[in-house]
Structure formats: C-alpha cells, structure tokens
C-alpha positions as CSV (number, residue, x, y, z in Angstrom):
1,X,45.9,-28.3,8.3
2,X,42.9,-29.4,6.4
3,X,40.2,-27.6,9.1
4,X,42.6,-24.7,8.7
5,X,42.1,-24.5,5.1
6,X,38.8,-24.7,5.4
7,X,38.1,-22.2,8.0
8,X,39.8,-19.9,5.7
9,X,37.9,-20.7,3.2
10,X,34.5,-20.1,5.3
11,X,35.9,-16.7,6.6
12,X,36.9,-15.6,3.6
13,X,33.7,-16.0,2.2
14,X,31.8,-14.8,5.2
15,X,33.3,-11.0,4.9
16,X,32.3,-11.2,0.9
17,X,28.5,-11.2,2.0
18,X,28.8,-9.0,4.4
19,X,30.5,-6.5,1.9
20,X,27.7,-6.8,-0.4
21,X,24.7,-7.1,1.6
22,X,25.6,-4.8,5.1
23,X,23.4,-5.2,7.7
24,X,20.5,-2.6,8.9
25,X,19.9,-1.7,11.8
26,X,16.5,-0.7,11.5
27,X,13.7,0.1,8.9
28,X,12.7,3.2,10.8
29,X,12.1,6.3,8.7
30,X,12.9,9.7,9.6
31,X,10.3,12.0,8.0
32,X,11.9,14.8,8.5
33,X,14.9,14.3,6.8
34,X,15.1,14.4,2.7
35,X,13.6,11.6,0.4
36,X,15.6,8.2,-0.2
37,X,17.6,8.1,-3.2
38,X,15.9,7.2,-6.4
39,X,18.0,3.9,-6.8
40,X,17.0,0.7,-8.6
41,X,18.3,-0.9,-5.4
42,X,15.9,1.2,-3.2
43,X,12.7,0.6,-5.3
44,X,13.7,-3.5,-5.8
45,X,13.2,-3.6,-2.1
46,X,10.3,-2.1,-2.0
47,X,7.3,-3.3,-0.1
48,X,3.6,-2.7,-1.0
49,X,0.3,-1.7,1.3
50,X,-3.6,-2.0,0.5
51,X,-5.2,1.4,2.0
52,X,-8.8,1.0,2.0
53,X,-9.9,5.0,2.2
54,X,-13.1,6.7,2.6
55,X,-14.6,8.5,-0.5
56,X,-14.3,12.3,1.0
57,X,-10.6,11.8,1.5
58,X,-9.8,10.9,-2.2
59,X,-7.7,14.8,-2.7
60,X,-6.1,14.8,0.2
61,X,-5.1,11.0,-0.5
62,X,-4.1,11.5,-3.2
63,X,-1.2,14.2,-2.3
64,X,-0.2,12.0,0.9
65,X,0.7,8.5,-1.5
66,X,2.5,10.7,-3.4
67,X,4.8,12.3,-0.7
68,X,5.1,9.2,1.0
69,X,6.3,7.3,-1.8
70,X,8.7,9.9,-2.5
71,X,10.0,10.0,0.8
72,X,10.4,6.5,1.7
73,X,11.0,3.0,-0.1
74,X,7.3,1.9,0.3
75,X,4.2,1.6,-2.3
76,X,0.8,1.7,-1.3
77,X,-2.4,0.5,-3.0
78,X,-5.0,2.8,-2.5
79,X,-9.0,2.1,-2.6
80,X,-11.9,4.5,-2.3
81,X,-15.5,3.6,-1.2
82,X,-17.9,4.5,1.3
83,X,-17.0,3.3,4.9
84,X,-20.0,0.7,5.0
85,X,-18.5,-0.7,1.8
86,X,-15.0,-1.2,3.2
87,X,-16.5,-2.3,6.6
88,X,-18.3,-5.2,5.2
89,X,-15.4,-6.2,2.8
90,X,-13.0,-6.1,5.4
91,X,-15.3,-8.5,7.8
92,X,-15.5,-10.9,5.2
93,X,-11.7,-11.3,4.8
94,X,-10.6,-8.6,2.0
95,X,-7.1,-8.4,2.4
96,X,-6.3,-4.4,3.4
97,X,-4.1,-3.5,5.4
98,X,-5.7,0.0,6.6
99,X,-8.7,1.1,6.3
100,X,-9.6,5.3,6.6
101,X,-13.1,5.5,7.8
102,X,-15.1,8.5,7.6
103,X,-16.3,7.9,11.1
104,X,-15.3,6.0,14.3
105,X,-17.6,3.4,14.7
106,X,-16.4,0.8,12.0
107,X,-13.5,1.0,13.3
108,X,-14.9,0.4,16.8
109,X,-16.8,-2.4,15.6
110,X,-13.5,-4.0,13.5
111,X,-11.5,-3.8,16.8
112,X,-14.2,-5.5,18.7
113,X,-14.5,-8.3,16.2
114,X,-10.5,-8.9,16.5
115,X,-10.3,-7.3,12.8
116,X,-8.2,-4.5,13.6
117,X,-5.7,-3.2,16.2
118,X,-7.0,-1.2,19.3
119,X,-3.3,0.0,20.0
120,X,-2.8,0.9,15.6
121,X,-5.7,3.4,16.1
122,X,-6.3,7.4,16.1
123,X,-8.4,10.7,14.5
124,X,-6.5,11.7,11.9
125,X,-9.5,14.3,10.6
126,X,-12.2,16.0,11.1
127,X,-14.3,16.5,8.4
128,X,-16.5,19.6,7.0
129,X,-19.7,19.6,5.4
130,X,-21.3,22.0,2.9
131,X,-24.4,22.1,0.7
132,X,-22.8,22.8,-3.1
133,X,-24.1,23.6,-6.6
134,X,-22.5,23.8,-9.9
135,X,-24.5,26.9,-10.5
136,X,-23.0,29.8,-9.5
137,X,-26.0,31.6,-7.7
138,X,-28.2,29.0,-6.6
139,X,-27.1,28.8,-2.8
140,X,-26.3,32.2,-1.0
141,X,-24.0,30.8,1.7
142,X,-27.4,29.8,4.2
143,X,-30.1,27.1,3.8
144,X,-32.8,29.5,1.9
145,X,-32.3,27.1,-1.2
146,X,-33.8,24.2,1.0
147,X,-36.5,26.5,2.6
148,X,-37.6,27.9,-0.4
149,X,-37.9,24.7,-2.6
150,X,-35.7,26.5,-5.4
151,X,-34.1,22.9,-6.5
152,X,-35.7,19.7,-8.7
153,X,-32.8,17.4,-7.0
154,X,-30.7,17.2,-4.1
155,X,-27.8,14.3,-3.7
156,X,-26.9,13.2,-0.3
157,X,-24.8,9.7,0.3
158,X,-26.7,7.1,1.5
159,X,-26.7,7.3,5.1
160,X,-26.6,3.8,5.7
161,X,-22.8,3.5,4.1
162,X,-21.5,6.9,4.3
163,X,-21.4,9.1,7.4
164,X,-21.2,12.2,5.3
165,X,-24.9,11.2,4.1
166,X,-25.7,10.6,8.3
167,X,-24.6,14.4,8.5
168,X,-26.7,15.5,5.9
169,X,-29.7,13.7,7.6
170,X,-28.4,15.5,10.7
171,X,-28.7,19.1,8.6
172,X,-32.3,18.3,7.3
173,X,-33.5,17.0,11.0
174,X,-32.1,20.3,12.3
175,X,-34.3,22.7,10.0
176,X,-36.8,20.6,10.3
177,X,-37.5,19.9,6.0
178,X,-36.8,16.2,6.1
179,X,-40.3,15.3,5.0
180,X,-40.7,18.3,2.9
181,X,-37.3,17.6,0.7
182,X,-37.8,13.4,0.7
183,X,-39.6,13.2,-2.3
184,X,-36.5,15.0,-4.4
185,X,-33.5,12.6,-2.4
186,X,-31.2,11.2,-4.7
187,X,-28.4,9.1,-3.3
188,X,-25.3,8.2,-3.8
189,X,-23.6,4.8,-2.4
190,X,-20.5,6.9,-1.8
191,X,-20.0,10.8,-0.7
192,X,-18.2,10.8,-4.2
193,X,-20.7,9.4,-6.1
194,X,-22.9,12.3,-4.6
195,X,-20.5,14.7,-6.3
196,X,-21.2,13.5,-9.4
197,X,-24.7,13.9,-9.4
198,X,-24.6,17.3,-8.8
199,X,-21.1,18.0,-10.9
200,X,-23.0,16.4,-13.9
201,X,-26.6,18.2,-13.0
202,X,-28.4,15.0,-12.1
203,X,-29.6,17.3,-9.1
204,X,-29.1,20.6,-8.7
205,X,-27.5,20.9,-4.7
206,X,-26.1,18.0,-3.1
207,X,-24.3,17.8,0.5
208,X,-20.7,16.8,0.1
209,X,-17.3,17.1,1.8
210,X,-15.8,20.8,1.8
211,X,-12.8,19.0,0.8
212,X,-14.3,17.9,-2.3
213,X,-15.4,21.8,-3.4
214,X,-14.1,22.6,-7.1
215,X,-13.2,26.4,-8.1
216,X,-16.8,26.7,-9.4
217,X,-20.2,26.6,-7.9
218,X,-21.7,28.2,-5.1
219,X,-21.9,26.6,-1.8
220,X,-23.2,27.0,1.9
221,X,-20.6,26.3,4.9
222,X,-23.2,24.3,6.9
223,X,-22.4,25.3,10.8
224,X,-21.0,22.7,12.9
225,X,-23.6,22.5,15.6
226,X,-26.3,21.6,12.7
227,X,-24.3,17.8,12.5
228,X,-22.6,15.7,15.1
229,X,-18.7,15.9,14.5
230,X,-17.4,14.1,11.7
231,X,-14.2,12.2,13.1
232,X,-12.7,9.9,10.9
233,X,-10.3,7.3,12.4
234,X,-7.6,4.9,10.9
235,X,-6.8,2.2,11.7
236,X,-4.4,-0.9,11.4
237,X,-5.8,-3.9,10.2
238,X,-4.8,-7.9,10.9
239,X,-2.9,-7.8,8.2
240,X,-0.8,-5.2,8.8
241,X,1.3,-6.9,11.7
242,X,3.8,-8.1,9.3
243,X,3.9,-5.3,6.6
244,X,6.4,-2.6,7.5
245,X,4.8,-0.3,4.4
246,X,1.7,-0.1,6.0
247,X,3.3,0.5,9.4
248,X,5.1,3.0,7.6
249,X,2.7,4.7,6.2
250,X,0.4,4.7,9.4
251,X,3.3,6.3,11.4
252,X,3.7,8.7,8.2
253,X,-0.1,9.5,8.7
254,X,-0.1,11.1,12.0
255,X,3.3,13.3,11.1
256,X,3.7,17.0,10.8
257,X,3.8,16.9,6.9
258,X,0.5,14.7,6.7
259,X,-1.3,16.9,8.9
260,X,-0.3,20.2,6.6
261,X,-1.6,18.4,4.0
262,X,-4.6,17.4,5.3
263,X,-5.7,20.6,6.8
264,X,-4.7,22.5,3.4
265,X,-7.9,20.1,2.5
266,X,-10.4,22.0,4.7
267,X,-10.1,19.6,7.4
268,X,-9.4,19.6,11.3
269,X,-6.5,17.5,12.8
270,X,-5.5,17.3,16.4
C-alpha cells in the first residue's frame, strides 16, 4: 500500500513537469518561416555568439545581426578588425566563436593548426574594390588620378593584416606606379581605418571596399582582372562545437535571406 502511495505520488508529480517544461524536439530553425515570438520566455533562453568579422563587411553585418536576431532566439557579439588582427588573436586562444575573414588563407591556416573546423567552412562573398574620394570630381571612373599625380595622400590597408590592402598592392603592381605613389602611402591597420583617412581628408583617394562607398564622393570601379579575387571565407571555430547560436547563425549565413543582403552590399555570393 505504502509503495502504491508513493508511486502516485512520483507520477503525479512527473506529468506536472512535463506540463510546464514540454520537451523539444529539436533546436533547428526554419528560416523561412516568420520570426519567434517576442516572449520573455524566448529571449530568457537565449544563447549568445562571438563573431569575429572582417572590417569591409561591417554594413552588411550589421543588417544580418539584426535579422537574425529577429528571426531566431539567439544573440551574437559582433567584432570588427582586420583579418591578420583576428588571425593572431584567435591563435593565441581569444574566445570567438566565428571568425569572417576577408580572404581564405587564415582560415586555411586556423584549420591546419586544429583552430577551426574544415567541415564548418565556405565563401560566403566576394568582395569589390574601388579607388574613392570625398571630393566629388577628383577620380573620373579610371586610374588617371594615379597616373597623373593629382593627389597629396592615398590610404590603402596595410597589406600585411588586410587583404583589401594586398588588392590595392595588386592595382598599383598592375599599372605599374608602385614606386612612383610609395612616398604618399598612408595606411590603415584595417580596410575601415582606410576609410577614415580619406572620409576625414587625411588623404585625398584611398582604395576601399565598394561596400563601404557613402552617397558622396567620386570613385573608380577598379576591374577585376587588375587584383586576384577577393574571397572571404567563414568559418567555425573550436569553440563553436557546443554553441547552437553560433551554429545558428553559421547555417543562417549561407541562407537565401543572407545572401540578398549581402549582394544588396555590392558583393558576389555563390
């Protein structure tokens, strides 16, 4: 009678929890389908990841926390720096979760040190780059501001950290002015920071990410050929295994909406 009691007791208690906490059957989100609910009870659950993003990509970024915060439970944490920056921090044990590179070979190089997931790995742009001043008639669409000397300044990113700055090396190499525009370099430990300089006339044309081009200005679509392709890979850090927000977000990355986004940026996605 007693263990009868009791068994009662234990069952009757049993379906109680499972009232108020009913199990899931998976964490999955469907992108496609509307955002969660804005319920306390969604954002208590809530689960936080640390992006580690390239400079170049801080617009589009910026537009892809926001939609997928609003479409799933999830937070991210979002960094920006040049990709030599994050490549070093992240080797020495900064705890990200994914790191956006403006190139592929960090991320080679953190899969081959047992940093980062080979499997957690794809393009997910291809970026554009374009020779841009705050004045208004200074570059004519073509490279006859370089040729002709017409500038005290020019900004590129230091090539050494940033692969934008590589590219603009690549542009200079291929009209053959490197030596001849040296002297007037000024760079900038990020692709952003190379902005600046010329959006606060610190020099007067500066080599920078299309996606980074204000209303103002004039600027000079640079043809592909002139630089080897820009292809920026994420990728899925040690840390991630156990954090379904960055999962998330790394499955949200390579989605239909993402892409839109990032292409409404000037960039190229498979």
């Amino acid at each position: 009678m007693k263990f009868n009691v009791t068994f009662t007791l234990l069952l009757s208690m049993l379906c109680i929890y499972l009232l108020l906490h009913p199990f899931k059957l998976s964490n999955a989100v469907d992108f496609n389908q509307p955002a969660f609910a804005n319920s306390s009870s969604v954002k208590s659950e809530a689960q936080h990841a640390n992006v580690a993003v390239a400079s170049n990509f801080i617009k589009p970024m910026q537009e892809l926390k926001a939609k997928f915060e609003l479409k799933t439970p999830y937070k991210i944490r979002v960094s920006y720096s040049s990709s030599g920056k994050f490549f070093a921090q992240i080797v020495n044990g900064a705890p990200y979760d994914l790191f956006l590179s403006a190139d592929q070979v960090k991320p080679d190089e953190l899969i081959k040190r047992g940093k980062a997931s080979a499997l957690g790995r794809f393009t997910y742009a291809q970026g554009t780059l374009i020779l841009w001043s705050s004045n208004a008639t200074l570059v004519n669409n073509s490279p006859d501001v370089l040729y002709d000397n017409q500038f005290r300044k020019v900004a590129l990113a230091n090539p050494k950290f940033a692969p934008y700055g590589q590219a603009a090396v690549d542009v200079l190499k291929h009209l053959s002015i490197v030596e001849q525009t040296k002297p007037k370099w000024v760079m900038g430990e990020s692709i952003s920071q190379t902005y600046q300089f010329v959006a606060t006339g610190n020099a007067d044309i500066g080599f920078i990410s299309f996606s980074q081009k204000p209303e103002h200005g004039s600027y000079w679509l640079i043809p592909e050929y002139y630089y080897n392709p820009i292809k920026q890979d994420a990728v899925l850090l040690e840390n991630a295994e156990q954090n379904p927000a960055a999962l998330a977000f790394f499955e949200f990355l390579n989605s239909k909406d993402a892409k839109n986004i990032i292409q409404s940026h000037h960039y190229t996605v498979n």
